[in-house]
Structures are given as C-alpha cells and as structure tokens.
N, C-alpha and C positions, 0 to 999 in steps of 0.2 A: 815567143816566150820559152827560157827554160822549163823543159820537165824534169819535175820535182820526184822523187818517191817520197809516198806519204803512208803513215803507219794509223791505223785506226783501231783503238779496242773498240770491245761491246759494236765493231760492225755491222751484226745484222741483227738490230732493234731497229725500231722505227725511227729514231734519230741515229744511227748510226747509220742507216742503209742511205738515209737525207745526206749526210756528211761525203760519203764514201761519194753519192754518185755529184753533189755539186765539186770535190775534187777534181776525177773525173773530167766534170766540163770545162773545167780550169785547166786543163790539160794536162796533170800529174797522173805520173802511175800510181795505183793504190792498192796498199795490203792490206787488207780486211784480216782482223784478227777477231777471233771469236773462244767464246768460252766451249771445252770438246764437249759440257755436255748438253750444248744446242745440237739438234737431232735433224735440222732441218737446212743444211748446207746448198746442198744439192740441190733444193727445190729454191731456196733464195739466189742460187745462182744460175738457176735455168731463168727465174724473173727476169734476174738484173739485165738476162744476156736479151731476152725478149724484150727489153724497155731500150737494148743499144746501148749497154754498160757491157761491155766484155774484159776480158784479160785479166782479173782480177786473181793477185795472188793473195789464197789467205793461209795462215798459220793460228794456231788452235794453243790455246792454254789458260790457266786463272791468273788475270793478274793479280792476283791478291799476295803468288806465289810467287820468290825473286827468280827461282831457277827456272820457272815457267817463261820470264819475262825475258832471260837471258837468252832461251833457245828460240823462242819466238821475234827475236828480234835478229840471231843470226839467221834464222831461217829467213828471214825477210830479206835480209841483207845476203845471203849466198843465189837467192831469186833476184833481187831488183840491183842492187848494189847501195851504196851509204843513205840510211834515214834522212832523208830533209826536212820533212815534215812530220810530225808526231802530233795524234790527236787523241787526246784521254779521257775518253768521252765514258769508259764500262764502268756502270754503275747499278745499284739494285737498293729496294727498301725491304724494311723490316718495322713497318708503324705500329707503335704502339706505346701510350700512353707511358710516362717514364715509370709512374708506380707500379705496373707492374711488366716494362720491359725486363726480359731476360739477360745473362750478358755476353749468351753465344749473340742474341739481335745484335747488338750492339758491337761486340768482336766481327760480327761480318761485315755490316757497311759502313766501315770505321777501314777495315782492311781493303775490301774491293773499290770503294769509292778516295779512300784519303792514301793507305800507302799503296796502292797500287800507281799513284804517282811517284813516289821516288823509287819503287821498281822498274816503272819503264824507264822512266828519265835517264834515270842514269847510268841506264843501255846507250844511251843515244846524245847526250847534252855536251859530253865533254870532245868525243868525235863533231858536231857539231860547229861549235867554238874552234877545235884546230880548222876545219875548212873553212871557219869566215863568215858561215851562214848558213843558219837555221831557223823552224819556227817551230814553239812547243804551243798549244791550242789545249786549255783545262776546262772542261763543260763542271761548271760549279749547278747553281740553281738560285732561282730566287727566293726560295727556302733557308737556302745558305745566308745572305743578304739579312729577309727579313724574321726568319725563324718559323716556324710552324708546329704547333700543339699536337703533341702525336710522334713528332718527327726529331726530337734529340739526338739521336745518332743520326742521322741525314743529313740535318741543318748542321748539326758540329762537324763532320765529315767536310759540306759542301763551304761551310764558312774556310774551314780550313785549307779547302782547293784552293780558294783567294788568296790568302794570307803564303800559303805555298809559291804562287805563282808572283806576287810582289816581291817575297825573298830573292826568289831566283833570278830573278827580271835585271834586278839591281847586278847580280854576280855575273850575269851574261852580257847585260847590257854594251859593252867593248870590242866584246866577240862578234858582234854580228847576228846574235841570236836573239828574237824575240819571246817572251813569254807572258801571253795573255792568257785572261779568261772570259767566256760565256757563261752569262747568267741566263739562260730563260725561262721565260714565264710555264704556264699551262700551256703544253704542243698537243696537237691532234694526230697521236701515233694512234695506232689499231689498239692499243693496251689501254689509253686513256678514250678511246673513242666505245668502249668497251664498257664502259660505268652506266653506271645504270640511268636514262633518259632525267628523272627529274634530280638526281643528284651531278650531273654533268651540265644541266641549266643554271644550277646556283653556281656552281663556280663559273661558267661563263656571264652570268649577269655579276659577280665581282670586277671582273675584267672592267676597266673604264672602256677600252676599244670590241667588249659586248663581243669575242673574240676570241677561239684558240691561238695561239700561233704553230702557222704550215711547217712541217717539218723543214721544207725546204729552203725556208726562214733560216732555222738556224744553220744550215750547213751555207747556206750563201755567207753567213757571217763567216765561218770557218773559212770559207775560200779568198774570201777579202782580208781575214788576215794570216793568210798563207803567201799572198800577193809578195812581188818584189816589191810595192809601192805602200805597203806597209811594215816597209822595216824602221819608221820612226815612230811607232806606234809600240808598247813595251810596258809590262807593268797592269796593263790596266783592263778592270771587266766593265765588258760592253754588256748590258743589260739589257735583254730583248723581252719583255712582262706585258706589252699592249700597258704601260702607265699601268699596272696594278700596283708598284711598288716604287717609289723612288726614293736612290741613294742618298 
C-alpha cells in the first residue's frame, strides 16, 4: 500500500489520539496537530511511543485561526511532504441553554468546530485536486444530524460540517478527491468516561446497542475512508450512533 501523509487536528483527545493511531496501522504517516495550549505533548507522546505508535510529527496552533492553519500545514508539509489525507476532527462545547447562551459560547464553537474547516481545507484541497488524489475526513456528530437541547452552537456547527462536506464533495468529486463525513454517536473517551456514574448510565440505556462506541470505532471508519478502495465513496456521512439516531 501507498503511504499516505495524513494531517489530524484536535490530535490528542480521545478520538483524536483513536484516529491518529488506526492511521498509523493503515500505514500512513501522521501529523498530529494540536491546540499550543494543550500542556501535555510530551506525555501523550511518550504513551503513543510505549503502545508502538512512533514517529509522529506534530505541529501546534488554533484552528479557529487562518494564519495558524497556514503555518501548521507548511509545517507539516516541510516535515512529511504534500497532505494526502486531512482529518478535522478539533472540536470543543460550550452547552448551554440558548436563553441564556452567551455569544463569545457561540463565537467559539461556531469558529473552532465549523470554520476551522475552510481554514484547513483550503490549505490542502486544491493541491489535492492537481495531484489527482486526496481524502478530506469531517467528524460532524450525531448532535449535528439529530439536534440536542443545550447544544445550538454545536448541533449548528456540526450540521454545518455535513452540509460543508456535501458542497465540497460535489466541486472535488473529478479530482480525485473524496470528502466525507463521520457522525458519531456517544464514544468512550476519558472525557465522557468522566461523567458522573448515574448520569453516564442514562445515556448508555438511550443507546439501542446499550453501548458507548470505542474510540477505535471511529478512527477505523476514518481509515477505511482514507483507503484507496474508497475513493468511490464521496459526499456522504457515515453515521456510527450504536442505532440511537437514524437519518
């Protein structure tokens, strides 16, 4: 199999670090990009190297910010050489009720989750397209899909990832270039594994499949469509919810 370079924001979270290492076993090199003011680099990557994840080049900035996105991606690219793979995965909440959300909440995960997509992107989509072949990979949520009270900036954000990734999809589609989205349901990163016992059983008895989904869940989706055997695949969010929600 060709290796890929593959670009990952939001890195090392719990589904980032998922994403980064099924990459990895796919055989791509991968740049872990990270927000600079995660403080814990060094210790996420002494992990990775002790789990047999080595080499990992990463590059530090907010995508929320274009010039961040601009230097973080030639940094990636003066390390590995041209993006193949781009996954946009950095994301954060701000819940709370729309009457009395604020509208820094809302300025933030409106910025970091929705245009933090056309900051990376279009680092990397139109390079892309001249070589013939790429995969751009958008982690939306099933929030986004089906909506959630509390979550107005998230869910608009993450609906938007879709509706983003369908635009695009269409204008690459000739190129060579794929651009899908992941929807997933409730994953059991250390962040959601962190709620408090009887409120993290109601939301697993929602679940029809009684069920988080493993982190490694979703980044095997990201690897399968990172694949050269899915380059007829384009446009479309796979929806990984254990049956909570369907489209």
């Amino acid at each position: 199999m060709t290796q890929r370079v593959a670009l990952v924001t939001g890195a090392m979270g719990g589904l980032g670090t998922a994403i980064c290492q099924e990459l990895v076993k796919a055989g791509h090199k991968v740049v872990a990009a990270y927000h600079p003011e995660f403080d814990n680099k060094d210790q996420w990557l002494k992990e990775m190297s002790a789990a047999g994840y080595k080499d990992f080049v990463c590059v530090a900035g907010d995508v929320s910010a274009l010039a961040d996105c601009q230097r973080m991606v030639a940094e990636a690219e003066a390390a590995c050489g041209p993006v193949d793979i781009l996954v946009n995965n950095a994301g954060i909440t701000r819940d709370r009720m729309f009457a009395k959300m604020e509208k820094d909440g809302w300025d933030a995960v409106i910025n970091t989750n929705l245009t933090s997509l056309f900051n990376m992107t279009k680092q990397v989509s139109a390079r892309m397209a001249e070589r013939g072949w790429g995969r751009i990979i958008n982690i939306s949520s099933v929030n986004g899909v089906k909506g959630q009270a509390g979550q107005t900036n998230y869910s608009a954000a993450k609906a938007g990832v879709i509706g983003f990734t369908k635009a695009l999809a269409a204008e690459l589609a000739a190129k060579g270039v794929t651009v899908n989205a992941i929807a997933p349901g409730y994953v059991a990163t250390k962040m959601v594994m962190a709620i408090k016992p009887e409120i993290l059983q109601t939301i697993i008895d929602g679940v029809p499949m009684k069920r988080l989904a493993k982190p490694e869940e979703i980044g095997f989706a990201c690897a399968f469509l990172a694949n050269d055997l899915s380059g007829f695949t384009t446009g479309a969010t796979l929806n990984i919810n254990g049956g909570l929600y369907y489209q």
